[in-house]
BABA-800730 format. One record per residue: chain; x, y, z of N, C-alpha, C, O, CB in turn. Coordinates in steps of 0.2 Angstrom, whole numbers, padded with zeros to 4 digits, m for minus. Glycine has a CB too. Layout:
> A; X; Y; Z; X; Y; Z; X; Y; Z; X; Y; Z; X; Y; Z
...
% end
This chain:
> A; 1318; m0609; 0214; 1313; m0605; 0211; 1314; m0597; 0213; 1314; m0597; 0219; 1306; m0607; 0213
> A; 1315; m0591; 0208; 1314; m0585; 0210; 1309; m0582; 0210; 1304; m0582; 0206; 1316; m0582; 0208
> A; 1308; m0576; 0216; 1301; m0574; 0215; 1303; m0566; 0213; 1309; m0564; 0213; 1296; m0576; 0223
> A; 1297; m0563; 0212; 1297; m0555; 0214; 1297; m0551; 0218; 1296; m0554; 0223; 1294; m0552; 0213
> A; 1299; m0544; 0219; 1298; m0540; 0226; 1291; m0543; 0230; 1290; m0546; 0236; 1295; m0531; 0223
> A; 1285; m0540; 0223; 1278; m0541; 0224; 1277; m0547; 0228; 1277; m0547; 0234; 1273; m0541; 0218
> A; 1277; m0553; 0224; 1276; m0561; 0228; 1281; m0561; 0235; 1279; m0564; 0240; 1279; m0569; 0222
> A; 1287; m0556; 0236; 1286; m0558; 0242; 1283; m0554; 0248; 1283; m0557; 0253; 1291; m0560; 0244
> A; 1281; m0547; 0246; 1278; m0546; 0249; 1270; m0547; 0252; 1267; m0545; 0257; 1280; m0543; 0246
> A; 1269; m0552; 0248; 1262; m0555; 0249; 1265; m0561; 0254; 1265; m0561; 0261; 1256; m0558; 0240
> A; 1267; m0566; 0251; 1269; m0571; 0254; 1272; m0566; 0265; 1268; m0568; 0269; 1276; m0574; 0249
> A; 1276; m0563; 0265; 1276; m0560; 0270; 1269; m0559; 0274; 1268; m0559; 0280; 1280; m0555; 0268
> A; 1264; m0557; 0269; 1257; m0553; 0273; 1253; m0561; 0276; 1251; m0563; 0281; 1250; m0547; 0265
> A; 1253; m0564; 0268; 1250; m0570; 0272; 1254; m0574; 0278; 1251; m0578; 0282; 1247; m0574; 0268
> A; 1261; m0574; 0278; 1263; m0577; 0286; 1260; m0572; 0291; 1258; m0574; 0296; 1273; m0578; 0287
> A; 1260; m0567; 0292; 1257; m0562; 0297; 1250; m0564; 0297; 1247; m0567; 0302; 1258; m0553; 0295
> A; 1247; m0563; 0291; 1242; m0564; 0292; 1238; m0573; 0297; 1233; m0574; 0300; 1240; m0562; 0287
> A; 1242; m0576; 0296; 1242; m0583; 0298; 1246; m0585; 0307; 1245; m0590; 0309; 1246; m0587; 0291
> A; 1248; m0579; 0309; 1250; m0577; 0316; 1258; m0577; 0315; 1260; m0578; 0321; 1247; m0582; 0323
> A; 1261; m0576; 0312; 1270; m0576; 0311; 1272; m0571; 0309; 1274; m0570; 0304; 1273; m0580; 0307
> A; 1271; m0566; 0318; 1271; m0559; 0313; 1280; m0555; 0311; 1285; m0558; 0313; 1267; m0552; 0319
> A; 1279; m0550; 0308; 1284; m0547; 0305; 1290; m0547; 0309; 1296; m0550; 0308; 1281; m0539; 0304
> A; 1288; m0545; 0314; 1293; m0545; 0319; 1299; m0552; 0320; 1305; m0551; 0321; 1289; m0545; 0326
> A; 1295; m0557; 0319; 1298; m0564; 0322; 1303; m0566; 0314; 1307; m0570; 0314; 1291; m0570; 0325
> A; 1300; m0563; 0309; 1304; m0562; 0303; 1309; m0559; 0302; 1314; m0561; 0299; 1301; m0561; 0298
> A; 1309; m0554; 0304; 1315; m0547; 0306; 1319; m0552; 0311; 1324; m0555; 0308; 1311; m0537; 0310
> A; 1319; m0553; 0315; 1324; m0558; 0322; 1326; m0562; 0317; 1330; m0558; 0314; 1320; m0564; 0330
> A; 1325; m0569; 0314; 1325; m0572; 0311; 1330; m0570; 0306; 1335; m0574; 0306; 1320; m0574; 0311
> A; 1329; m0565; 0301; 1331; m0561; 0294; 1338; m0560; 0298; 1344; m0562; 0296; 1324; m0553; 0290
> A; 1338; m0557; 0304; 1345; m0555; 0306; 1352; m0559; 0308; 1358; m0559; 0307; 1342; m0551; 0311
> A; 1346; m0564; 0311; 1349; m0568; 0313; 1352; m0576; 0309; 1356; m0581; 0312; 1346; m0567; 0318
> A; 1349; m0575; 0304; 1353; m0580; 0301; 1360; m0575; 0295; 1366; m0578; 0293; 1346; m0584; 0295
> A; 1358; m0569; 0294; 1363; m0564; 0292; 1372; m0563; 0299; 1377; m0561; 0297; 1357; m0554; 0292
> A; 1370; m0565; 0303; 1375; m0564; 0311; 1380; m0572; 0308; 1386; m0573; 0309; 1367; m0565; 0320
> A; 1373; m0578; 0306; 1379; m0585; 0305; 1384; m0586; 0300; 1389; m0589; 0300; 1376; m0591; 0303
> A; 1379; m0582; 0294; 1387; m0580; 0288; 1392; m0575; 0292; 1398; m0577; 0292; 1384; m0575; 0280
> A; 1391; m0571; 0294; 1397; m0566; 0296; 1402; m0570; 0301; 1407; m0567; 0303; 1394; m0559; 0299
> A; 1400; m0577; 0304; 1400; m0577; 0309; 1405; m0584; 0307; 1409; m0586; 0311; 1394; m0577; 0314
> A; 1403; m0588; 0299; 1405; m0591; 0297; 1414; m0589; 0291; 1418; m0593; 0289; 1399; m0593; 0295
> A; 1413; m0583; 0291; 1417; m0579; 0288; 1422; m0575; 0293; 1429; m0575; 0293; 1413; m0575; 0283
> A; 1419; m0573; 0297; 1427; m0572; 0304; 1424; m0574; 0310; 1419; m0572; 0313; 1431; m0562; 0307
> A; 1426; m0579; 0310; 1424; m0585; 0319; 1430; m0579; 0325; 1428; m0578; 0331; 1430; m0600; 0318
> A; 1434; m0577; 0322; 1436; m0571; 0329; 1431; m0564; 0327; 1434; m0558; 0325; 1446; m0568; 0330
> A; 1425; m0564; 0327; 1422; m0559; 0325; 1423; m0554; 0333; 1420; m0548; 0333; 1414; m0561; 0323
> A; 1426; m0557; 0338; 1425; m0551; 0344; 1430; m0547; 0344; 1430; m0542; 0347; 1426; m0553; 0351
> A; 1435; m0549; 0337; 1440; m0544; 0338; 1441; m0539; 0331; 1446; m0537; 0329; 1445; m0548; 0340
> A; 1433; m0538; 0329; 1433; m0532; 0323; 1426; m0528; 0325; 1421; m0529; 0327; 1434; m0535; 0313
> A; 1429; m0526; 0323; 1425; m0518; 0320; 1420; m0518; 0315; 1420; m0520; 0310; 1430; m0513; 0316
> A; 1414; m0516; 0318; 1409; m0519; 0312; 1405; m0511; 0311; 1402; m0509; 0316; 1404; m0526; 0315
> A; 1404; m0508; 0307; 1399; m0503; 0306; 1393; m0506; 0301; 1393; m0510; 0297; 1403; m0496; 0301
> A; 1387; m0502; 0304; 1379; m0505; 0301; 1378; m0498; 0301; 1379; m0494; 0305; 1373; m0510; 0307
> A; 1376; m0499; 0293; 1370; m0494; 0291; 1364; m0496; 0290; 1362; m0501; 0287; 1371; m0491; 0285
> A; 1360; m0492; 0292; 1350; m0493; 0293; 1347; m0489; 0291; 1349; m0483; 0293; 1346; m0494; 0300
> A; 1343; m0490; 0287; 1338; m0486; 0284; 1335; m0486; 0287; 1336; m0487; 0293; 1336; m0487; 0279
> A; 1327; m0483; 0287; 1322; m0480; 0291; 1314; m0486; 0291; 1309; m0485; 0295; 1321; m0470; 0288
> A; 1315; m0492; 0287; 1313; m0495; 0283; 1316; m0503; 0289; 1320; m0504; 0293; 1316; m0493; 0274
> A; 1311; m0507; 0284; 1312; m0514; 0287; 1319; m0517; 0286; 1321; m0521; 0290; 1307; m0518; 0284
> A; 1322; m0517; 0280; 1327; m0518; 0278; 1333; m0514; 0283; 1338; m0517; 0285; 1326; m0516; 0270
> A; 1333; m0506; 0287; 1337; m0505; 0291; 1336; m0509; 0298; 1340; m0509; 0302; 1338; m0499; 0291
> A; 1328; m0513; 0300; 1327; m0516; 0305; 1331; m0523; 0304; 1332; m0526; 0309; 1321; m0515; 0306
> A; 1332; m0526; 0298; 1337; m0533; 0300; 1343; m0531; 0301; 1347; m0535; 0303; 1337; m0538; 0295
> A; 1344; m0523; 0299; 1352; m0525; 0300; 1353; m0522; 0309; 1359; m0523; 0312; 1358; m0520; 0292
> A; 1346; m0519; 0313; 1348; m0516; 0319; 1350; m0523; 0322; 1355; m0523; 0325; 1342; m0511; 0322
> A; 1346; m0530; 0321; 1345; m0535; 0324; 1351; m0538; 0322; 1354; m0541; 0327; 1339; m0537; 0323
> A; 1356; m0538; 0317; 1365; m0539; 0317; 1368; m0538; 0321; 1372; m0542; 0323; 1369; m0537; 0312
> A; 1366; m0531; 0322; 1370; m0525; 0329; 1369; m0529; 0334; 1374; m0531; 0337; 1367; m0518; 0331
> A; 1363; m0529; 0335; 1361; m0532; 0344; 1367; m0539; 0346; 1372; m0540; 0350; 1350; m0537; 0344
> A; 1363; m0544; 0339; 1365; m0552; 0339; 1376; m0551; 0340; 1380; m0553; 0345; 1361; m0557; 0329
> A; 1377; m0548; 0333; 1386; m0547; 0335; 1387; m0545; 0341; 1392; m0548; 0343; 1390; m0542; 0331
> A; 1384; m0541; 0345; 1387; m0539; 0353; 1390; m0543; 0356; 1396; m0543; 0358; 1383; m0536; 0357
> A; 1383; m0547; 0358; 1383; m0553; 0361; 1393; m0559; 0358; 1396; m0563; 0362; 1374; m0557; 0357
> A; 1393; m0557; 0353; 1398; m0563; 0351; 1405; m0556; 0351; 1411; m0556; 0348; 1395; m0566; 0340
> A; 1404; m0554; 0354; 1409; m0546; 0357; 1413; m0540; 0350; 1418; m0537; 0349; 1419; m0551; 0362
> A; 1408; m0540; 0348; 1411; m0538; 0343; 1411; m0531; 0343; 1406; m0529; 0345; 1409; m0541; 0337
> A; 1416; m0523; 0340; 1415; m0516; 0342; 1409; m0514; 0338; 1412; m0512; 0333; 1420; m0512; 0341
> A; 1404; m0512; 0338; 1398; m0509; 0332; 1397; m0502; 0335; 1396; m0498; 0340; 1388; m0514; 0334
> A; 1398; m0501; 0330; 1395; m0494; 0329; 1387; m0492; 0325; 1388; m0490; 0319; 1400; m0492; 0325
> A; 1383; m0492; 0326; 1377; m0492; 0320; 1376; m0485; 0319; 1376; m0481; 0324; 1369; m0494; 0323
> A; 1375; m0481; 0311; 1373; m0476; 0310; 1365; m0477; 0307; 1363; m0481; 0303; 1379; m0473; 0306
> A; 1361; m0472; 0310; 1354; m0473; 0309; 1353; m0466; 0303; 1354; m0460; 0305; 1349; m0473; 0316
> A; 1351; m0468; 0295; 1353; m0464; 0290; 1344; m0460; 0293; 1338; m0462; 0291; 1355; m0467; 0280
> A; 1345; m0454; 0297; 1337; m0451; 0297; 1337; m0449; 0305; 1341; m0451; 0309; 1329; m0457; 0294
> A; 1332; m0446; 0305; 1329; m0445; 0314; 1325; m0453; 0316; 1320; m0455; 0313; 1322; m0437; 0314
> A; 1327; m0455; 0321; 1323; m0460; 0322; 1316; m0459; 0325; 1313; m0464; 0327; 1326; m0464; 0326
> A; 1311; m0451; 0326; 1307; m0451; 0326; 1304; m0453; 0316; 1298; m0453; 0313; 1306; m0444; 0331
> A; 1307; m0454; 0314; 1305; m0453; 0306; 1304; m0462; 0305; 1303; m0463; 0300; 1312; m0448; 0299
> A; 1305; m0467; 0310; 1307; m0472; 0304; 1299; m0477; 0305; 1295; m0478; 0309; 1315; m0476; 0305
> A; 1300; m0479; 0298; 1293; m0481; 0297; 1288; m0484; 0299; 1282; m0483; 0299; 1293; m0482; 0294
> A; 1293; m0493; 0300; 1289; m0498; 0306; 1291; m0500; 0311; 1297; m0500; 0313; 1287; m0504; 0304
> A; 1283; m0503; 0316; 1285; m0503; 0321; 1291; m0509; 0323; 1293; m0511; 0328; 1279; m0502; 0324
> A; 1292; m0511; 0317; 1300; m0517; 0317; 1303; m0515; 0321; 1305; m0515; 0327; 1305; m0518; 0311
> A; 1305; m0512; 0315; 1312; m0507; 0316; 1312; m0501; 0321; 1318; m0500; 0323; 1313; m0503; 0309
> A; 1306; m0498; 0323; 1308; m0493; 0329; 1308; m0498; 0336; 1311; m0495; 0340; 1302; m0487; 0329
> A; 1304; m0504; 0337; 1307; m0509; 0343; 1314; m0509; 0343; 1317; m0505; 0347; 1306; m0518; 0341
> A; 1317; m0511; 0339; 1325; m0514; 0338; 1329; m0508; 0337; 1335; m0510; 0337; 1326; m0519; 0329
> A; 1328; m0501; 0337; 1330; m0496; 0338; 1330; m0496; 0345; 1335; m0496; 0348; 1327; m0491; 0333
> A; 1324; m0495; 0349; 1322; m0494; 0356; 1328; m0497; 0359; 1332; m0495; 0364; 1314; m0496; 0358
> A; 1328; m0505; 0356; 1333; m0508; 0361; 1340; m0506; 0362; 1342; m0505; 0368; 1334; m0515; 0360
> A; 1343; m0505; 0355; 1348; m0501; 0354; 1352; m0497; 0359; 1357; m0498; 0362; 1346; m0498; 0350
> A; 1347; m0491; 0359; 1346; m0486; 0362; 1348; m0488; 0368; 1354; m0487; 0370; 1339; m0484; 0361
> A; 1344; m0492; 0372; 1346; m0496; 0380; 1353; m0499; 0380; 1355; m0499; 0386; 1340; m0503; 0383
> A; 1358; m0502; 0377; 1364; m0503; 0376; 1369; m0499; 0375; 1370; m0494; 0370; 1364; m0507; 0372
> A; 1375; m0501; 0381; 1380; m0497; 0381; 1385; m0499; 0376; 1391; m0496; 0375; 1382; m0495; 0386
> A; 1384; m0504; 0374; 1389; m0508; 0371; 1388; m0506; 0362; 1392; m0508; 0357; 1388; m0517; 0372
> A; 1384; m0504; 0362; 1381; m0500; 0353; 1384; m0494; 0353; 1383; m0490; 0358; 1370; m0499; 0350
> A; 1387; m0492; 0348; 1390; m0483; 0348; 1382; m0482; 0344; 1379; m0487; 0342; 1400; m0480; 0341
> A; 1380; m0477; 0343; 1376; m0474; 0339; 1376; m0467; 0337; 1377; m0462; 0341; 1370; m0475; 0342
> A; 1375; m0468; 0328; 1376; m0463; 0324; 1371; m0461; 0321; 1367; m0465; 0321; 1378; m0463; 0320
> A; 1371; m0453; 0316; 1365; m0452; 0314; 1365; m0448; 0306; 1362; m0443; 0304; 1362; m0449; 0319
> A; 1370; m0451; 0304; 1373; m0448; 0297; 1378; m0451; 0295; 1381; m0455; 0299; 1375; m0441; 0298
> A; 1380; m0451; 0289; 1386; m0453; 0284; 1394; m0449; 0290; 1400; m0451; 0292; 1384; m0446; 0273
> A; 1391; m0443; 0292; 1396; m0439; 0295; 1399; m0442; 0300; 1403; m0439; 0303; 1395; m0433; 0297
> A; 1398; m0448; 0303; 1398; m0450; 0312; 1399; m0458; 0308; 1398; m0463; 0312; 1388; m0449; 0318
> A; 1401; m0459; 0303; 1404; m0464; 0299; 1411; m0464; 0296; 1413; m0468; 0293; 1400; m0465; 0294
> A; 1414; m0456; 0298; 1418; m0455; 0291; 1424; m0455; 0297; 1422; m0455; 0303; 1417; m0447; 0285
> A; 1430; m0456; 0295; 1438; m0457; 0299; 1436; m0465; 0303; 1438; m0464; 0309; 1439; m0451; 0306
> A; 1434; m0470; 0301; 1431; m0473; 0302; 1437; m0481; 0301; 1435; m0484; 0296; 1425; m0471; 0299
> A; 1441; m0484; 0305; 1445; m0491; 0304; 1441; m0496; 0304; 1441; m0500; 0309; 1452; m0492; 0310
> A; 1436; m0497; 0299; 1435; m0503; 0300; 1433; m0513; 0298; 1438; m0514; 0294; 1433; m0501; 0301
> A; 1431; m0517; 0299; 1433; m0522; 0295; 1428; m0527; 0293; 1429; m0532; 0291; 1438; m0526; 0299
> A; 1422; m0523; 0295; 1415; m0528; 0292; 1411; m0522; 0291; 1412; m0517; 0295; 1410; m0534; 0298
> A; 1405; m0520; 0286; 1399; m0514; 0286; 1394; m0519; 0284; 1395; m0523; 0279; 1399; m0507; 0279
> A; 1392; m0518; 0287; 1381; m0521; 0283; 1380; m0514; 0280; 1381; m0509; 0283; 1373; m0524; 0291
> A; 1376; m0516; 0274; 1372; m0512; 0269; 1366; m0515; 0271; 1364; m0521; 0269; 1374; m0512; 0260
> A; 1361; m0510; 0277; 1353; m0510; 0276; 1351; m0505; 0278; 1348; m0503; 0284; 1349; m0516; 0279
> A; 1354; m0501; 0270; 1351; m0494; 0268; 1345; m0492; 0266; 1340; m0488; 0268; 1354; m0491; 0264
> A; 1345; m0495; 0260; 1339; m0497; 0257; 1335; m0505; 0254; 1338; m0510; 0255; 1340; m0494; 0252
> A; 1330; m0505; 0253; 1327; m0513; 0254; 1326; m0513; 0245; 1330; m0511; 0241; 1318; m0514; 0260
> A; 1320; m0516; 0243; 1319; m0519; 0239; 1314; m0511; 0235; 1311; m0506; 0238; 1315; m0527; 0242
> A; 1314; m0511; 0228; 1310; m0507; 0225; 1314; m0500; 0226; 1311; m0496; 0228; 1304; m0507; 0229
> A; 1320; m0499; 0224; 1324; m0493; 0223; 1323; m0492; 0217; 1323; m0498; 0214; 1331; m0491; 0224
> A; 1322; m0486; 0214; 1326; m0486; 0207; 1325; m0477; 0208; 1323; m0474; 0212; 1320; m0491; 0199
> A; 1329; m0474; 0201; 1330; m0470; 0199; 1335; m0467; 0206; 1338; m0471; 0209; 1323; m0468; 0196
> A; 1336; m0459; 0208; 1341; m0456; 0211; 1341; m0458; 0218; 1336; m0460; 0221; 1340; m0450; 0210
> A; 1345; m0458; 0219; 1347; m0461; 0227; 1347; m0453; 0231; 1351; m0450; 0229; 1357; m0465; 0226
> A; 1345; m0451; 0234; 1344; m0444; 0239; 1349; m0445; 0246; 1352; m0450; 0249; 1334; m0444; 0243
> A; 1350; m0438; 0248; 1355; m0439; 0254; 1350; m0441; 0257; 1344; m0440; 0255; 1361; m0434; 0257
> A; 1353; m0444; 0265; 1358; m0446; 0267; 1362; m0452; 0264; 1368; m0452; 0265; 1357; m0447; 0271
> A; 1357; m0456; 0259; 1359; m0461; 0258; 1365; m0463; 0251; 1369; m0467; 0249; 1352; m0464; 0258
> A; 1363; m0458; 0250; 1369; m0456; 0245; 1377; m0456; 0245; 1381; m0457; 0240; 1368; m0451; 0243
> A; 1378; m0453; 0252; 1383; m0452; 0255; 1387; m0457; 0257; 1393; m0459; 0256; 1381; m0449; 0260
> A; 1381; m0461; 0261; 1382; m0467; 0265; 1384; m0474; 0259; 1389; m0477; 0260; 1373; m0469; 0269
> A; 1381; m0474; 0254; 1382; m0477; 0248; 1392; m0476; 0247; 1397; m0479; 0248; 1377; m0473; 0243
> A; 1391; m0471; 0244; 1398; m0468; 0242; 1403; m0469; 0248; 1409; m0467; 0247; 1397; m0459; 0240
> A; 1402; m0472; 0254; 1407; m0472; 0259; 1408; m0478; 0261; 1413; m0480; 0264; 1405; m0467; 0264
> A; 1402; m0482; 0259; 1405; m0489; 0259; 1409; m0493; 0254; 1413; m0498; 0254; 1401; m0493; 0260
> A; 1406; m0489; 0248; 1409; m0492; 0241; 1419; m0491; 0242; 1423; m0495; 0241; 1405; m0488; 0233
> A; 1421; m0485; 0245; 1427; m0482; 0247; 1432; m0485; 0251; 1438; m0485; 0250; 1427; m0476; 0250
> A; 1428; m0490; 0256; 1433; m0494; 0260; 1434; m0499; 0256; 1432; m0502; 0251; 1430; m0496; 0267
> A; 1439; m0501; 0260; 1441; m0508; 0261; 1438; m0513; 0265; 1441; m0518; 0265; 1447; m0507; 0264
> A; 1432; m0514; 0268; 1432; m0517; 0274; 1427; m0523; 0270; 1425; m0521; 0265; 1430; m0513; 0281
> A; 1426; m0530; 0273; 1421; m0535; 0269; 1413; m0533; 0270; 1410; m0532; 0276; 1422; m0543; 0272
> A; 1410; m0531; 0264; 1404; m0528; 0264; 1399; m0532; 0263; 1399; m0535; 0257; 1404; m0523; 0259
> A; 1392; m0534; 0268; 1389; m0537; 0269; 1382; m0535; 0266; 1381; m0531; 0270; 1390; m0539; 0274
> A; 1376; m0537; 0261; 1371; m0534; 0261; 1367; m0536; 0265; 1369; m0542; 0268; 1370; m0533; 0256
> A; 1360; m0534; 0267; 1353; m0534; 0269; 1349; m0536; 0262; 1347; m0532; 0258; 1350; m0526; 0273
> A; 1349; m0543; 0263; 1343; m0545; 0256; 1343; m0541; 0250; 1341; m0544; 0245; 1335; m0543; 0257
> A; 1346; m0537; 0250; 1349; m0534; 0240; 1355; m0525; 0243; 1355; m0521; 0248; 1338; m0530; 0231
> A; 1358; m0526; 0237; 1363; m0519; 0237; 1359; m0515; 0238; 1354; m0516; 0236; 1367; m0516; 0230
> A; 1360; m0510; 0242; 1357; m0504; 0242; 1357; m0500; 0235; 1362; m0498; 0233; 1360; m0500; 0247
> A; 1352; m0499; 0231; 1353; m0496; 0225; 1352; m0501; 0217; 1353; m0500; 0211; 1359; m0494; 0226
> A; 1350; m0507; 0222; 1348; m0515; 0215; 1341; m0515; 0215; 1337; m0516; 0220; 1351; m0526; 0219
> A; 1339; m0514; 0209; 1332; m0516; 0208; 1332; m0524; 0209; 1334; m0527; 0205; 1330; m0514; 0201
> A; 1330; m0528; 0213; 1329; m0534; 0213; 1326; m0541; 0208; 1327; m0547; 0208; 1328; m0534; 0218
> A; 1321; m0538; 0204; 1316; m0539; 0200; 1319; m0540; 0195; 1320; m0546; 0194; 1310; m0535; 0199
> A; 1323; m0534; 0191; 1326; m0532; 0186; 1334; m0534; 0187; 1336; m0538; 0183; 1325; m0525; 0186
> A; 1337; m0532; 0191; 1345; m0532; 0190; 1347; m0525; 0188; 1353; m0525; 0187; 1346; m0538; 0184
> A; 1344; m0520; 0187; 1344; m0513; 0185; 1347; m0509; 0193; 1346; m0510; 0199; 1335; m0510; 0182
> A; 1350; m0506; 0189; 1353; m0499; 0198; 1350; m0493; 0197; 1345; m0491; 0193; 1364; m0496; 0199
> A; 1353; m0490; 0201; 1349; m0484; 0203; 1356; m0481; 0203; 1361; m0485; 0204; 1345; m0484; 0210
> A; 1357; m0472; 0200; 1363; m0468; 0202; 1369; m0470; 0205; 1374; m0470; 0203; 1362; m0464; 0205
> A; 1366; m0473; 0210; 1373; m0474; 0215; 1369; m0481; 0218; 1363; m0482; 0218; 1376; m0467; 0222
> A; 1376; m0486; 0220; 1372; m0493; 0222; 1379; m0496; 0227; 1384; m0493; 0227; 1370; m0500; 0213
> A; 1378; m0500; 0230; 1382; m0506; 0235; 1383; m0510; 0232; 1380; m0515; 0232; 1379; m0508; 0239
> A; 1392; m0510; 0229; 1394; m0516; 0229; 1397; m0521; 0235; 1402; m0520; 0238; 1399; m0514; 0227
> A; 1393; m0526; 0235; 1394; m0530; 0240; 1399; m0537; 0242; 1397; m0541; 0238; 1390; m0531; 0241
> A; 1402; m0540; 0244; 1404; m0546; 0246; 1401; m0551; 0246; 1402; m0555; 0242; 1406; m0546; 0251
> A; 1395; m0550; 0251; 1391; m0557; 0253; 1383; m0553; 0251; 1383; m0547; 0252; 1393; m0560; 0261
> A; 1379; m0556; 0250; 1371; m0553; 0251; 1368; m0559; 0254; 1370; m0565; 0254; 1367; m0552; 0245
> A; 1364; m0556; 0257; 1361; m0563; 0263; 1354; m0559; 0261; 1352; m0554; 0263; 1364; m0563; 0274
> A; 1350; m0564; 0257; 1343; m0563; 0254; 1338; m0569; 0258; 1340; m0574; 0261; 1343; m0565; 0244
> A; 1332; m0567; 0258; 1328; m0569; 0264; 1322; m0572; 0260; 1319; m0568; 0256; 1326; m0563; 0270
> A; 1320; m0580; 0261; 1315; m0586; 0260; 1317; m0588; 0253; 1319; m0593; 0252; 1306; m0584; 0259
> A; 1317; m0584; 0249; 1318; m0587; 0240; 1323; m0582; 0237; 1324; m0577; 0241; 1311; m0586; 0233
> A; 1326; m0584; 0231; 1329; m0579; 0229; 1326; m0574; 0224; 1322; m0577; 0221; 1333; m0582; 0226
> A; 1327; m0569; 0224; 1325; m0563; 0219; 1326; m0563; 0212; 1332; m0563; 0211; 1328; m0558; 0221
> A; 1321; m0562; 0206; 1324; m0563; 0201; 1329; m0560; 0198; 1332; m0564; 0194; 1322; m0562; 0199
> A; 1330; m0554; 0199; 1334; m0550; 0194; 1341; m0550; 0198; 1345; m0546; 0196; 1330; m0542; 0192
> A; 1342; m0554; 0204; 1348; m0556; 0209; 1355; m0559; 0205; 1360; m0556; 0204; 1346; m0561; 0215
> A; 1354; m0565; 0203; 1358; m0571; 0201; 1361; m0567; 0195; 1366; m0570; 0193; 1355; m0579; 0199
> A; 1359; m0562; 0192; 1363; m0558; 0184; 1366; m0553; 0188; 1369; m0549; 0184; 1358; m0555; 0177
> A; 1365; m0551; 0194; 1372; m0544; 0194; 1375; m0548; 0203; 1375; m0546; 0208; 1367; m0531; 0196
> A; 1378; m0555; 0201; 1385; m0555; 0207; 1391; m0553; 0207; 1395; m0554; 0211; 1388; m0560; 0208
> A; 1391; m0547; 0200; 1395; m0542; 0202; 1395; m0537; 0206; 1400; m0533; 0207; 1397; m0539; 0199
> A; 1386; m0537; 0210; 1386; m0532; 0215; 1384; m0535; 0220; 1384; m0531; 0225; 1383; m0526; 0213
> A; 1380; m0542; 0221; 1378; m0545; 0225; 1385; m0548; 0229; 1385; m0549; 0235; 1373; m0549; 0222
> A; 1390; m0551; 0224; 1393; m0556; 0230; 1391; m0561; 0227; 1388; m0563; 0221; 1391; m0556; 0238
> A; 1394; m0565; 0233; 1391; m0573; 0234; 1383; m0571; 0238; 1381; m0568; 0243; 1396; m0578; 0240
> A; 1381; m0574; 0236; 1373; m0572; 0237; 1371; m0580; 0241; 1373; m0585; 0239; 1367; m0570; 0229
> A; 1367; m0579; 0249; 1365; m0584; 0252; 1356; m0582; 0254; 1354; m0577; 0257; 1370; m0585; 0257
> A; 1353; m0587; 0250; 1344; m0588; 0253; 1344; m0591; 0260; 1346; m0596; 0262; 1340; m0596; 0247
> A; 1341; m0587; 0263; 1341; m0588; 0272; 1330; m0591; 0273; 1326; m0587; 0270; 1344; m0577; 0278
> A; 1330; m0596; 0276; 1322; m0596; 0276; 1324; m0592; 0283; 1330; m0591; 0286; 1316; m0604; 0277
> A; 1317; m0588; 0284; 1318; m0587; 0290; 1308; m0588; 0294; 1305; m0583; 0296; 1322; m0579; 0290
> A; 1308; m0592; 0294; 1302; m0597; 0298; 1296; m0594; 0295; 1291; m0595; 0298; 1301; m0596; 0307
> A; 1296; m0590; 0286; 1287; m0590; 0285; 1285; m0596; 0282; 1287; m0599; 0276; 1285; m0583; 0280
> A; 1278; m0600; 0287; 1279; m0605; 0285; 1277; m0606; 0276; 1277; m0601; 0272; 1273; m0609; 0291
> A; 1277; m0613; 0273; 1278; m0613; 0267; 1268; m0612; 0264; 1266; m0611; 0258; 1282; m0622; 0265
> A; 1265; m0613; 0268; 1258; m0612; 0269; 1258; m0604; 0265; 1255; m0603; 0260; 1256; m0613; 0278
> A; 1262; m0599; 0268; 1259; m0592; 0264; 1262; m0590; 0258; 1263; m0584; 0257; 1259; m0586; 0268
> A; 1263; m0596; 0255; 1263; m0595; 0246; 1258; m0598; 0243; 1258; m0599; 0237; 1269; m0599; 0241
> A; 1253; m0600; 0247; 1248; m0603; 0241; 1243; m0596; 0238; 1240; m0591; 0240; 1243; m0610; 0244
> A; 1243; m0598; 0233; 1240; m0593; 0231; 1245; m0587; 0226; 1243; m0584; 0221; 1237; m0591; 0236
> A; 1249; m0586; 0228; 1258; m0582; 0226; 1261; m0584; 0220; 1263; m0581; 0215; 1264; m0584; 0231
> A; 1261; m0593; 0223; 1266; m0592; 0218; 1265; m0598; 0213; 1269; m0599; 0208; 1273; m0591; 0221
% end
C-alpha cells in the first residue's frame, strides 16, 4: 500500500502521540539506512563516506548514519547545509550535539568543505519530503556536487528535489543509487527509479496502531 507525505505525517504524530517519540524514529530511520549500506560494502571501514544534512528531520536521519557508520570504522565526513544555530528540530539538533562531541566525524558547513573531495559513499539528506519548485543555495550546490561524482549515492527517504506524492522534481534533484524510504512506500516513488534506485521500505517501530484513522 502507498501512502502520501500528509498520511505520513499524521501517522508519525499519532505514534508520538501514543509515547513513540520522534526521536526513537529518527535512531531507528537511520539505522536501518546504516544495514543497506552495510549490505552493499561489508568492508565499509575502509571508504569514505560524505553526508549531507539539511537543517530538517530528513538531515537528522542522515546525522544518525554518521554516528552509526563510525562505529563500523568507516572515514565520514558530514557537511551541515546552514548554521546549526538555524536547524529546526529538536531531532536533529540532539544528533548534531553528539556529533559535535566526536573526533572521529570531520564536520562541514557548506558545499565548499565538500568540494576536492575522493570519495566512495554520499547520503542525500538535504531535503525531506514536500520540495517543489526552486532549489535555493546551499542546497543547490550540494545537489549539483553529488549528482558530478562518481561515488554510490544513497538517499534519506526520497531524492533531494522528488516530490514524493507526485513523482514531479524540482529545478535541480538527486539522482540516486539506493533510497531507503521509511514505514510505507510513497506514492509518486515507484514511477521515478530513475532517480530513486532501488528503493527499500524500512519499518522503523511506529507501532501499526497509528494508522487508524489515516489510512
Amino acid at each position: 500500500m502507498e501512502i502520501t507525505v500528509k498520511q505520513m505525517y499524521q501517522i508519525e504524530e499519532n505514534g508520538h502521540q501514543m509515547g513513540f517519540p520522534r526521536q526513537l524514529m529518527m535512531e531507528n530511520a537511520g539505522a536501518s539506512m546504516v544495514r543497506r549500506i552495510l549490505e552493499k560494502f561489508p568492508d565499509v571501514s575502509s571508504k569514505r563516506v560524505l553526508v549531507f544534512a539539511g537543517l530538517g528531520n530528513n538531515g537528522g536521519d542522515a546525522l544518525v548514519v554518521a554516528r552509526h557508520l563510525t562505529g563500523y570504522g568507516a572515514k565520514i565526513t558530514v557537511v551541515l547545509l546552514g548554521n546549526p544555530s538555524d536547524i529546526k528540530t529538536i531531532e536533529c539538533k540532539t544528533n548534531w550535539q553528539i556529533l559535535e562531541k566526536m573526533k572521529s566525524v570531520q564536520l562541514g558547513f557548506g558545499p565548499a568543505d565538500a568540494t576536492n573531495f575522493d570519495v566512495d559513499i554520499i547520503v542525500d539528506g538535504i531535503l525531506g519530503t514536500g520540495i517543489t519548485g526552486q532549489i535555493r543555495e546551499p542546497h543547490a550546490s550540494a545537489i549539483d556536487l553529488i549528482n558530478k561524482t562518481n561515488a554510490f549515492k544513497i538517499a534519506v527517504d526520497v531524492p533531494s528535489g522528488l516530490d514524493p506524492d507526485t513523482g514531479n522534481t524540482a529545478d535541480k534533484y538527486v539522482t540516486a543509487d539506493v533510497t531507503v524510504t521509511f514505514h510505507k512506500m510513497k506514492r509518486g516513488m515507484p514511477k521515478r527509479k530513475d532517480l530513486c534506485g532501488i528503493i527499500f521500505v524500512e519499518k522503523i517501530g511506529i507501532p501499526t496502531e497509528a494508522e487508524i484513522g489515516v489510512l
